[in-house]
C-alpha positions in Angstrom: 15.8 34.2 66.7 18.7 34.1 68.8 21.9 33.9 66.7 24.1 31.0 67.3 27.9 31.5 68.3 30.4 29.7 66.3 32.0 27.6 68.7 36.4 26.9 68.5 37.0 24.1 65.9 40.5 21.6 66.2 41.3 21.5 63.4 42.3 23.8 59.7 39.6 26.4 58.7 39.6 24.4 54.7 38.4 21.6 57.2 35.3 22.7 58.5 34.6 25.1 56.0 34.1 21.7 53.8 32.1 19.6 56.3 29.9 23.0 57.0 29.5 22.6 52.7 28.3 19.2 53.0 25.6 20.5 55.6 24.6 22.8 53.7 24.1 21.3 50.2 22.8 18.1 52.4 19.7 20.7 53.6 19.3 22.6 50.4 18.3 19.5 48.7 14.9 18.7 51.2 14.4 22.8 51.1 14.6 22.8 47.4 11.8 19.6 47.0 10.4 20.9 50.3 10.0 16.7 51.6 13.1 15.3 53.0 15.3 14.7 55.8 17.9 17.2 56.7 19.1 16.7 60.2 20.7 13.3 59.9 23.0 14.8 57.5 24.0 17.8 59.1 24.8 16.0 62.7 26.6 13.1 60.3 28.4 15.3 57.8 32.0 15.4 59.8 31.8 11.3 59.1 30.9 11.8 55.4 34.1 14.3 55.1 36.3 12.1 56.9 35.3 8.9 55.1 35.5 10.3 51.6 38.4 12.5 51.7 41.0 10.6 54.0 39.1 6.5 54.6 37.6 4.9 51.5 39.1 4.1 48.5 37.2 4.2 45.9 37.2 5.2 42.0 34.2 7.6 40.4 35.5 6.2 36.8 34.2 3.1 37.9 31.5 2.8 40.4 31.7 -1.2 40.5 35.4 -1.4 40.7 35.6 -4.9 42.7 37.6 -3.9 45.2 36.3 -0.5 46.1 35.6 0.0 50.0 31.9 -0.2 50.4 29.8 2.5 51.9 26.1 1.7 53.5 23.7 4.9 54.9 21.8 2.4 56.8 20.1 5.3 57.7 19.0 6.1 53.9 16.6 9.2 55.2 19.8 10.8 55.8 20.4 10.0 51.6 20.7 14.0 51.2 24.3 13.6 52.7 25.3 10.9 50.0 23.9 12.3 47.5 26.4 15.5 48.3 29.0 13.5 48.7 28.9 11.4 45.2 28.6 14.8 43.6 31.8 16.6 45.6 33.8 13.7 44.3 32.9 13.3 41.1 30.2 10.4 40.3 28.0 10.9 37.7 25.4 12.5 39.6 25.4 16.6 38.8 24.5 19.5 41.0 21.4 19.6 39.2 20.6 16.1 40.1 20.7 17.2 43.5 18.5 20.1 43.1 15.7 17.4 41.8 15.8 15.7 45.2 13.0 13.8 45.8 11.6 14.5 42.0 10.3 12.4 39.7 12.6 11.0 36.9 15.6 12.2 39.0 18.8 10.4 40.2 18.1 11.5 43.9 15.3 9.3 44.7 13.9 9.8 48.7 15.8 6.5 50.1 19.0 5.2 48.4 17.8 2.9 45.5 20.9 1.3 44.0 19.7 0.2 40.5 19.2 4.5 40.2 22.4 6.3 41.5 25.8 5.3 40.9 27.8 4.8 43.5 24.8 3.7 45.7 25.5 0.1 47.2 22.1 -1.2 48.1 19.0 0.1 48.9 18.2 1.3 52.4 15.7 3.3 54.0 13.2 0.7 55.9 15.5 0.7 59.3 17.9 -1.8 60.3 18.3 -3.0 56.6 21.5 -1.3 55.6 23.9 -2.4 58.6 22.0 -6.0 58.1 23.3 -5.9 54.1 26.7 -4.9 55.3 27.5 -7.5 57.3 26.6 -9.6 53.6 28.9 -7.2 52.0 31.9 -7.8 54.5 30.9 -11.5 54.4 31.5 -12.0 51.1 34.6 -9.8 50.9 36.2 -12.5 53.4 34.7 -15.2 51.0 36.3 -13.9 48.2 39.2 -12.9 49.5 40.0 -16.6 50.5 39.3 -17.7 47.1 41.0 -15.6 45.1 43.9 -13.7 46.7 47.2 -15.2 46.3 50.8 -14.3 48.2 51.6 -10.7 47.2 48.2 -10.4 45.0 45.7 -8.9 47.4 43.0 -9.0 45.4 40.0 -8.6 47.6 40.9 -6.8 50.8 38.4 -3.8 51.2 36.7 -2.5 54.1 32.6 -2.0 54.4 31.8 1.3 56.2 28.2 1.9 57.1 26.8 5.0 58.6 23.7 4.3 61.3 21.3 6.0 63.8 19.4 5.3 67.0 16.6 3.7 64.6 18.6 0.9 62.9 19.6 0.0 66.3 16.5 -0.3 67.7 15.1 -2.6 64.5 15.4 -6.7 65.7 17.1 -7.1 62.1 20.0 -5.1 63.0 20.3 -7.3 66.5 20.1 -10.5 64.2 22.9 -9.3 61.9 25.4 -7.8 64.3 25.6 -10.5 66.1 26.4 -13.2 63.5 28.6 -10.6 62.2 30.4 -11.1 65.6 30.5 -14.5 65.4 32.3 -14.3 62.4 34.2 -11.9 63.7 33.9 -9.7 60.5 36.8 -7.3 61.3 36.8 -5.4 57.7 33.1 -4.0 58.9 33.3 -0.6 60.3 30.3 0.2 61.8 29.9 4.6 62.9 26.8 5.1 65.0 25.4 8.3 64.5 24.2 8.9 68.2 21.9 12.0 68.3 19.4 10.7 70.4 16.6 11.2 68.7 13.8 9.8 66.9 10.4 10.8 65.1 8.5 10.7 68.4 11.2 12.9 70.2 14.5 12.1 72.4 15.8 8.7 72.4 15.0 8.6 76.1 11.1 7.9 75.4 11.5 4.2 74.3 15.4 3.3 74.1 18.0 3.6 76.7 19.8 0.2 76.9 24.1 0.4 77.1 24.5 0.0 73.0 28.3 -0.5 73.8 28.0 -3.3 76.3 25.2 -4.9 74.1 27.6 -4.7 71.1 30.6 -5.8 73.2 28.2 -8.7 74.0 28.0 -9.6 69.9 32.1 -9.7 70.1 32.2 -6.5 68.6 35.5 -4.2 69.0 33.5 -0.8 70.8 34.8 2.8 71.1 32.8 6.0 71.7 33.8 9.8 70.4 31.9 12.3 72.6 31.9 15.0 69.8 32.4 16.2 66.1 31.5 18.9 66.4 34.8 20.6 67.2 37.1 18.4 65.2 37.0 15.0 64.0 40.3 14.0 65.3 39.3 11.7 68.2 37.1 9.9 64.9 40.1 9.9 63.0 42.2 7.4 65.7 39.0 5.9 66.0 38.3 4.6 62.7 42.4 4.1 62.5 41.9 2.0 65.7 39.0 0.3 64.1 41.0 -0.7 60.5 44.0 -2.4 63.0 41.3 -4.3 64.6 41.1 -7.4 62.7 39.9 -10.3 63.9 35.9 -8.3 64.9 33.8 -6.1 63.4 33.9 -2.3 65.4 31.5 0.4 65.9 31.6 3.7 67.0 29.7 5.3 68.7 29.9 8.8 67.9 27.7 11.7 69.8 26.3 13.9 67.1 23.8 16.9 66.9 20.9 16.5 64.6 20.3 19.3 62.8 23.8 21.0 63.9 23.7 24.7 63.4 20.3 25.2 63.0 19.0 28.4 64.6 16.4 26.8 66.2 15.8 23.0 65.5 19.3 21.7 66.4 18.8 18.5 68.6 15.2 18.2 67.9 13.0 16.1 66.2 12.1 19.1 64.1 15.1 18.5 62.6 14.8 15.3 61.5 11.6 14.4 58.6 11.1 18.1 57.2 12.7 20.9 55.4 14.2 23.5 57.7 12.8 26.6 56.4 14.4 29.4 54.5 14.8 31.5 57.6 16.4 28.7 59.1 18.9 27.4 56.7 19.9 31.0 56.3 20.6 31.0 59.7 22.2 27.9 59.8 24.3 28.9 56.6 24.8 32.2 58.3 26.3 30.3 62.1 28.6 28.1 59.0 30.2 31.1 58.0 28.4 30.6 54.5 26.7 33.2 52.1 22.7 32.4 53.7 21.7 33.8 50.1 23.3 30.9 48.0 21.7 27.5 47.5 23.8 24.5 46.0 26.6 26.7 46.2 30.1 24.8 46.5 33.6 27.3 46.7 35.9 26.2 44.3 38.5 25.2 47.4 36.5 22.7 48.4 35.5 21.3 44.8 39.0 21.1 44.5 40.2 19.1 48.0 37.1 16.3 47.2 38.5 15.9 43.4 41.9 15.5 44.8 40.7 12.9 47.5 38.8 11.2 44.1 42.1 11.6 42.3 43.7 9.1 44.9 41.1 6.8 44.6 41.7 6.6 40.7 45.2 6.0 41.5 44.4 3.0 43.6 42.3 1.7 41.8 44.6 2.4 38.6 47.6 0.0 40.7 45.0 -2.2 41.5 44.5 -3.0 37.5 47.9 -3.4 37.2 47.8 -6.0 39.5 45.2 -7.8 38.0 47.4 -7.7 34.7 49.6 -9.2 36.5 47.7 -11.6 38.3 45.8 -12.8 34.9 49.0 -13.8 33.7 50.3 -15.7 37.1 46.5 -17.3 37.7 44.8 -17.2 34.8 42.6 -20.0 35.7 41.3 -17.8 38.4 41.0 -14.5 36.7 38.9 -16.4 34.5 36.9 -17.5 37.0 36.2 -14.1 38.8 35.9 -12.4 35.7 33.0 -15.0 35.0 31.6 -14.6 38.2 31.5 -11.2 38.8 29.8 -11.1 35.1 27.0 -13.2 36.7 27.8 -15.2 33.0 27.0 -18.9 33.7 28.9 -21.9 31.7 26.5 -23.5 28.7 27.1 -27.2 30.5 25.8 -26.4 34.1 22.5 -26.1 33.9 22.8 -29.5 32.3 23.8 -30.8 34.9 20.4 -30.7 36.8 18.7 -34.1 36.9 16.2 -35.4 34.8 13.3 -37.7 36.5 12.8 -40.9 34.7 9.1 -41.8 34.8 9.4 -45.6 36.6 12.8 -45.7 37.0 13.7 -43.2 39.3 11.8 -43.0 43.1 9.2 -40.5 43.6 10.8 -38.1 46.9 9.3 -34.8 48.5 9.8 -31.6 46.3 12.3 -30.7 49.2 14.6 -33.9 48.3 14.7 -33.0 44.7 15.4 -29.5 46.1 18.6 -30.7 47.5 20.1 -32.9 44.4 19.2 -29.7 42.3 21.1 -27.1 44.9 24.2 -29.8 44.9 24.3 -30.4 41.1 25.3 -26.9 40.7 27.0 -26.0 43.6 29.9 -28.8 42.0 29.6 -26.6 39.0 29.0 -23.3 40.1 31.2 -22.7 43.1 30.0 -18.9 43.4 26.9 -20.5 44.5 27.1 -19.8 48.7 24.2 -19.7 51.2 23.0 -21.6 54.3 19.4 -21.7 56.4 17.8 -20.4 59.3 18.8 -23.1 61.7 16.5 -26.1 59.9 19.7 -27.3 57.7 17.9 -30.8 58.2 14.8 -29.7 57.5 15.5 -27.8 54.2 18.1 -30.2 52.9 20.6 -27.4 51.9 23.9 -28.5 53.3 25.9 -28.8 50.5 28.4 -31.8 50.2 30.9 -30.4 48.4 32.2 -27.7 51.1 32.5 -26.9 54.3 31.1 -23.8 56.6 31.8 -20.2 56.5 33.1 -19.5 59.6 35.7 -17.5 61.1 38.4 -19.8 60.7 37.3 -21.2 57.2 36.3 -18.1 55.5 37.1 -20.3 52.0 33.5 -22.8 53.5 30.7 -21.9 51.3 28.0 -22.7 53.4 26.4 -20.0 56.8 25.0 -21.1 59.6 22.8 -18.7 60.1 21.3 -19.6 63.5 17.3 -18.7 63.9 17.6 -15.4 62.2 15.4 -15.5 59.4 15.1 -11.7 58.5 19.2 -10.6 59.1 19.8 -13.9 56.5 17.7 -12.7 53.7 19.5 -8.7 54.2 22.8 -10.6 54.5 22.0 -12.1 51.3 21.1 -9.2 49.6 24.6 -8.1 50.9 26.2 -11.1 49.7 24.9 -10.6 45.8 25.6 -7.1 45.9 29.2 -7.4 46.4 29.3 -9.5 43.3 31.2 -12.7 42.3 28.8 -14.5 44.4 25.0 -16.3 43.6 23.6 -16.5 47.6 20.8 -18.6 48.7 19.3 -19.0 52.0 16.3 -21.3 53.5 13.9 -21.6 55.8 10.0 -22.7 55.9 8.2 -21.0 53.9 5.7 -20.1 56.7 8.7 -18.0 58.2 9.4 -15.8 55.5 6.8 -14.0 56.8 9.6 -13.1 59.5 11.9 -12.0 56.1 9.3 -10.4 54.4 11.0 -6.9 54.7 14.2 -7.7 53.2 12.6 -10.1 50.4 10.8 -7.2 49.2 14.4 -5.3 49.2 15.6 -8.1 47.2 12.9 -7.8 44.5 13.7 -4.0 44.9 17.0 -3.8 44.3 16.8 -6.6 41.0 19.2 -9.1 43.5 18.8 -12.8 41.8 18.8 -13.8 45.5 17.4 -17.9 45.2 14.8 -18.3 48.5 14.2 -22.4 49.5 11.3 -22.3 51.2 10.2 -26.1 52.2 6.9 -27.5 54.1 4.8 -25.4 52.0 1.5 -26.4 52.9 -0.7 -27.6 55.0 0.5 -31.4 54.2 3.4 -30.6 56.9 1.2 -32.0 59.0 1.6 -32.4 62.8 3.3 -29.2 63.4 -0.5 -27.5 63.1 -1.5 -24.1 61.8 0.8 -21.8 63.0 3.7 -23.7 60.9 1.0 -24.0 57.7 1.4 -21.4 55.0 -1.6 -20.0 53.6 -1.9 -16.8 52.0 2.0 -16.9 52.1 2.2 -17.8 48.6 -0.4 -15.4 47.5 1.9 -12.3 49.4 4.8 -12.9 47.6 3.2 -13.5 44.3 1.6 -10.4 44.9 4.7 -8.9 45.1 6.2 -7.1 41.8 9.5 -8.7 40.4 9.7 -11.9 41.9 9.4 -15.6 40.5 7.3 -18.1 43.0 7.7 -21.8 41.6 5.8 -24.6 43.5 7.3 -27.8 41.8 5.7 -30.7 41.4 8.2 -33.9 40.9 11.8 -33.5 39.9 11.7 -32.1 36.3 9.6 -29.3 38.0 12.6 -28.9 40.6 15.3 -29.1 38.0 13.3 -26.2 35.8 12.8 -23.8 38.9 16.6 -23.9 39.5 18.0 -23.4 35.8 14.8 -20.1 35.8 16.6 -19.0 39.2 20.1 -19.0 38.1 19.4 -17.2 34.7 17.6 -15.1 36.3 19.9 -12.6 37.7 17.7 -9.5 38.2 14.9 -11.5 39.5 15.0 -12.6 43.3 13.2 -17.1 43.1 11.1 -18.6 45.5 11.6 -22.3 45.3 8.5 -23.8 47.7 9.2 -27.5 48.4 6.8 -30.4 50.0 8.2 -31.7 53.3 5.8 -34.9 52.1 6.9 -37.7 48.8 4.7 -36.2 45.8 3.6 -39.2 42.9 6.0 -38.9 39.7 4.3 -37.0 36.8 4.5 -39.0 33.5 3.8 -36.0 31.4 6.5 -33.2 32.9 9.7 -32.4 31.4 12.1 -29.7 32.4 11.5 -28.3 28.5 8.3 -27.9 30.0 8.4 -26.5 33.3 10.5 -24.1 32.1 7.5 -22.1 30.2 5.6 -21.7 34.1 2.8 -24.0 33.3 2.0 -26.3 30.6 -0.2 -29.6 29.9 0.4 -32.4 32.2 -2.0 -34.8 31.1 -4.3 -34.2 27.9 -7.2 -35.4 26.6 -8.7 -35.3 23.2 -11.7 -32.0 23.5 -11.6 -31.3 27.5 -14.8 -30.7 29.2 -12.8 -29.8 32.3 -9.1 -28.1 32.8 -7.7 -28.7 36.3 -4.6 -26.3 37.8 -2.9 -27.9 40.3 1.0 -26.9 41.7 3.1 -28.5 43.9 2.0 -31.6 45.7 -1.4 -31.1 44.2 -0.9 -32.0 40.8 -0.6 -35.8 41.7 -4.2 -35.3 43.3 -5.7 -34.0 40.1 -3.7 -37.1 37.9 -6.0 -39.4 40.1 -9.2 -37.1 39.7 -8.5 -36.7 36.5 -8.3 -40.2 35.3 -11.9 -40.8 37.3 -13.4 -37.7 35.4 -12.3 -38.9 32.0 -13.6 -42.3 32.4 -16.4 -41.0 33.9 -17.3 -39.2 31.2 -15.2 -35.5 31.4 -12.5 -35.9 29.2 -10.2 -33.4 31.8 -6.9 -31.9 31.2 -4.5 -31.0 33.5 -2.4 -28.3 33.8 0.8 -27.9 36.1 1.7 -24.2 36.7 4.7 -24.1 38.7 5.5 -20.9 38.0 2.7 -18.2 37.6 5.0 -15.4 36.8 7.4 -17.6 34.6 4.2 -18.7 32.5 2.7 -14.8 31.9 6.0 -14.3 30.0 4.8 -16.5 27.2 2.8 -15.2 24.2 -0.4 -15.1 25.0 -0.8 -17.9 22.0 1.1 -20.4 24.3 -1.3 -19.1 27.3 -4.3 -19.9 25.5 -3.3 -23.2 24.6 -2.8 -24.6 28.1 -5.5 -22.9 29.5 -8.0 -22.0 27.0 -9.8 -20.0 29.3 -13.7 -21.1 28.0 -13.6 -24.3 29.0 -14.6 -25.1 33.2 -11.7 -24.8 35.3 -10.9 -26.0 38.6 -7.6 -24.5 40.5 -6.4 -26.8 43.2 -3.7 -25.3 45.7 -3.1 -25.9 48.9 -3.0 -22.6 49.6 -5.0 -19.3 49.6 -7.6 -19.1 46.5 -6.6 -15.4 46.4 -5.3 -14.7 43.1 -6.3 -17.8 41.2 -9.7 -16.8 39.9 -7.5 -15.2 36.7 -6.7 -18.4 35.6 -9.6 -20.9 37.2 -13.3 -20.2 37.8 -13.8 -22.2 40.6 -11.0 -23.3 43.4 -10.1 -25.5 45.5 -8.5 -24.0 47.8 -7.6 -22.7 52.2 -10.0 -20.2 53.6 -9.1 -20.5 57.0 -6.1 -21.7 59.1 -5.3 -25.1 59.1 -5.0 -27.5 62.2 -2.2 -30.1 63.8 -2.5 -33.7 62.6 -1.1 -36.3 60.2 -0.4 -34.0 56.7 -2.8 -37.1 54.9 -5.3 -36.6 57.1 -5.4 -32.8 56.7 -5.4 -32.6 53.0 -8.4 -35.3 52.9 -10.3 -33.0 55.8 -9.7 -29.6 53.5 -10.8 -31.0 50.2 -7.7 -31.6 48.6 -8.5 -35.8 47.8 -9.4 -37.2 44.6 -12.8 -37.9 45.6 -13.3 -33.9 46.9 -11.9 -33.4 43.2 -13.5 -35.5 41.2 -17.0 -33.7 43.2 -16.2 -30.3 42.3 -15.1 -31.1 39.0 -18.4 -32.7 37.9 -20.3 -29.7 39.7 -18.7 -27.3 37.8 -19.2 -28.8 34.8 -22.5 -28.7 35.6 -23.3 -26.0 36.9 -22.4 -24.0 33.4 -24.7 -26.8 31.3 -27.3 -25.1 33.3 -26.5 -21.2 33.7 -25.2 -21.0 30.1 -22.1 -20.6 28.3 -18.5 -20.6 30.5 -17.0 -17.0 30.7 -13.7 -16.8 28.9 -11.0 -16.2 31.4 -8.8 -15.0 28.0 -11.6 -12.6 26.8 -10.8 -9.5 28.7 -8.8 -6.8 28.3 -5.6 -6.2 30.3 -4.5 -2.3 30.5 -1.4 -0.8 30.9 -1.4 2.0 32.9 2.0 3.8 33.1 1.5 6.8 31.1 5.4 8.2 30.9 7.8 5.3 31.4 10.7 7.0 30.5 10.4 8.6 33.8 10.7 5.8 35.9 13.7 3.8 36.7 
């Protein structure tokens, strides 16, 4: 192996000698769990020093200080270089922690996962997420700014830093973000490109060799390039200065980097960038550093000591910043009330009260989508951290809200984000948006689309984020628009998915329920699908109802027959219901607008609304994945659906009270002649994580 030469460094020796440190704990860590990524952070490590010891304020003592700069590895593969960095100055994450990379049970999980390390922003690893959840987190710092800071009480006014590669880049996501982050002309988002030019398939030049700075000049964006970091960082330094004075757009820098710097013989390959080095290479590597190639984890006591002062700085700030806020608590207390309620996610006893409460023949049966709207506006009066927008269908999703005007550049104090047709960047901004705090984001679109957000949903349920999704025309009965606007295993997907509440309302007590469940519930991302059609009003629903996930719509005295229906289907089994029963069936019917919501109950409650030995019809227009737990026969999609009027299509797929008033009876016969009914209740339900405490 041909040894490297150490080439001349501008700058002190304490300097490099502390970035080579952070490339060299950064590739211990993937050596020591012998999975991991350690090129990223050797190539990115002169950013990391520069960012944590001269850029970011920001206070170990308190890892959700509110007006700490924020820091997104958008590449999170690279999380080996974080990781070093949180422990150099001083987070609660120990050198051991770091020697469990990639264990189980440990702080230092494979991708950044922010409900694990502190001092970890939001998850990232899926490409293109990161820099999409920064632009939410330098969204919401403008938001917040305007509402709160006063003349000579700045109380919001950090910066968002995000380190990204080639890959993020090359993700649609990050193309939908960046440039509505232009358009807003975000100028407290710093964005450093870590340009190394490769990916897992090899150099960059295999699938990807558009002009990044005249496509991000394009977005609005303020562009500079570095050509190296390798022999000093002071051309990054100007750049990021030049990039804070910059105020009225978001920058990025592009910054040439070597993967895997230093590395005997890997260094700007892809063999640098998704597996350990090798001992004989990190001890070369450690060796061209001017490090001892026989130490692992090891961290001189000079450099301990310049990352503890650079923390020390940040406690200071942060320690004026208090003092501030002392004062400012006095001056505006109104306000500092306020934030401190917001940023608690704490919710005032009388707002959920404020929801409306359908009348049965008073008030005038509306889509689910209508009563979707006077539920969204009803709080937003009370709840002004509630802030969020749709993908272009504003009219479609009825989720303007009256009460403010639009975030833009010029009216950063507007609640409400145009978004434009960028349904996956406006789920990843949202996840941005509640991560920063103080604020409770929504977004919209049809629910057919999310599909298109699917990735960043899934971060939301990840990351514990009580994101609310409004999701209208969420069925087939949209009608004219045909089947590749119609939903159909859709709902099935995301109920499949762990930590997430899907309600299907069915009237306006139903709506009203889904929205007070989404608003408590803070670590639990809501799906609230809406009807784009009027749906009958339900005599027997209540909000005290809803709120249990499913419970008895209409009952009859000994049912022969249960029916399940949600959404605009529950009015179809009210009529079938009423024929059965007269006919001779005495049915019940169930409304289960939440699925998730109702497991929660004792298992007492579940049996009484569905008592599990009695036949039982499901009827969704929808996918019958998923509903043979609670129904032993469905009604339900199998297939696409087709274009033409949404009446007309529910009557051709079964969903009419004649096609349920058929099935009904044929079920009910169809056990009189094979025997007794199975009981849905009567089986047993394992839980199979052995060592919980483990797991995060």
């Amino acid at each position: 192996m041909t040894k490297k030469q150490i080439p001349a460094y501008n700058g002190d020796a304490l300097e490099l000698k502390c970035i080579n440190t952070i490339r060299a704990v950064s590739a211990d860590q993937p050596q020591a769990a012998n999975s991991g990524h350690p090129g990223a952070p050797m190539g990115c490590a002169p950013m990391a020093h520069l960012l944590w010891k001269e850029v970011m304020k920001y206070a170990p003592s308190d890892p959700h200080w509110m007006n700490r700069d924020r820091f997104v590895l958008s590449n999170g593969h690279a999380c080996a270089l974080q990781y070093t960095m949180l422990n150099l100055t001083g987070y609660d994450l120990s050198i051991d922690e770091l020697k469990h990379f990639r264990k189980l049970g440990s702080r230092t999980p494979g991708h950044p996962e922010c409900f694990v390390t502190p001092g970890i922003e939001v998850c990232t690893g899926p490409l293109g997420q990161g820099i999409s959840n920064a632009v939410g987190l330098a969204i919401a710092e403008r938001h917040m700014a305007a509402t709160f800071n006063e003349p000579g009480y700045q109380i919001f006014d950090n910066f968002t830093y995000v380190i990204c590669g080639d890959g993020c880049l090359q993700e649609g996501i990050a193309s939908e973000a960046c440039s509505l982050a232009g358009h807003l002309g975000l100028g407290k988002l710093i964005v450093l490109y870590d340009d190394n030019q490769i990916t897992i398939d090899g150099s960059t030049n295999l699938s990807f060799s558009e002009d990044v700075n005249k496509r991000f000049e394009g977005y609005g964006w303020h562009v500079q390039t570095v050509d190296s970091v390798t022999d000093g960082i002071e051309d990054l330094r100007e750049a990021v200065k030049d990039a804070q004075a910059t105020a009225n757009k978001p920058s990025i820098i592009k910054i040439r980097t070597a993967i895997g710097y230093g590395s005997p013989s890997k260094e700007g390959t892809a063999d640098a960038h998704g597996a350990p080095l090798g001992a004989d290479d990190l001890a070369g590597a450690k060796e061209f550093y001017g490090l001892d190639p026989t130490k692992s984890f090891h961290i001189d006591e000079d450099v301990k000591q310049v990352y503890l002062d650079s923390a020390a700085k940040g406690e200071e700030v942060r320690n004026a910043w208090m003092t501030l806020f002392s004062e400012y608590e006095v001056k505006f207390m109104e306000k500092a009330d306020e934030l401190k309620r917001r940023i608690a996610l704490e919710i005032p006893p009388n707002a959920l009260q404020k929801l409306p409460r359908f009348e049965y023949g008073k008030d005038k049966p509306l889509a689910t989508r209508k009563y979707s709207e006077q539920c969204l506006n009803a709080l937003a009066d009370e709840l002004p951290e509630i802030m969020g927008g749709s993908a272009d269908l504003t009219p479609s999703n009825l989720t303007a809200l009256k009460n403010s005007g639009d975030f833009q550049k010029d009216t950063p104090e507007g609640r409400y984000i145009r978004y434009g047709v960028r349904e996956h960047a406006m789920v990843a901004i949202s996840n941005g948006i509640f991560a920063y705090g103080g604020i409770r984001p929504f977004c919209a679109t049809f629910l057919i689309f999310s599909g298109y957000a699917m990735g960043a949903i899934r971060l939301s349920a990840l990351s514990k984020f009580g994101v609310i999704f409004i999701m209208t025309h969420d069925s087939i009965g949209l009608g004219e628009d045909g089947p590749t606007h119609q939903p159909i295993e859709t709902l099935e997907s995301l109920r499949a998915m762990p930590n997430i509440n899907v309600y299907r309302p069915a009237d306006a007590n139903e709506m009203s329920a889904a929205y007070s469940l989404a608003m408590l519930s803070i670590s639990t991302p809501s799906v609230i699908c809406c009807s784009r059609s009027t749906v009958p009003a339900l005599e027997g629903s209540s909000i005290d109802k809803a709120l249990k996930g499913a419970y008895i719509c209409v009952e009859v005295e000994n049912p022969a027959l249960v029916l399940i229906g949600t959404g605009s289907e529950v009015g179809i089994c009210v009529e079938a219901a009423a024929e059965l029963t007269s006919s001779g069936i005495p049915t019940r019917v169930v409304s289960m607008p939440c699925q998730e919501i109702f497991l929660e109950q004792t298992s007492e409650y579940q049996r009484s609304v569905l008592p599990g030995n009695v036949p039982t019809l499901s009827v969704e227009a929808s996918s019958v994945h998923g509903w043979a737990r609670y129904s032993h026969a469905q009604i339900g999609m199998t297939r696409f659906g087709a274009s033409g009027e949404g009446e007309a299509l529910f009557k051709a797929f079964g969903f009419s009270k004649e096609n349920v008033v058929n099935k009904g009876q044929a079920l009910v016969e169809f056990y009189k002649n094979v025997g007794p009914v199975p009981d849905l209740n009567n089986r047993p339900v394992f839980y199979n994580i052995i060592n919980p405490k483990v797991l995060h």
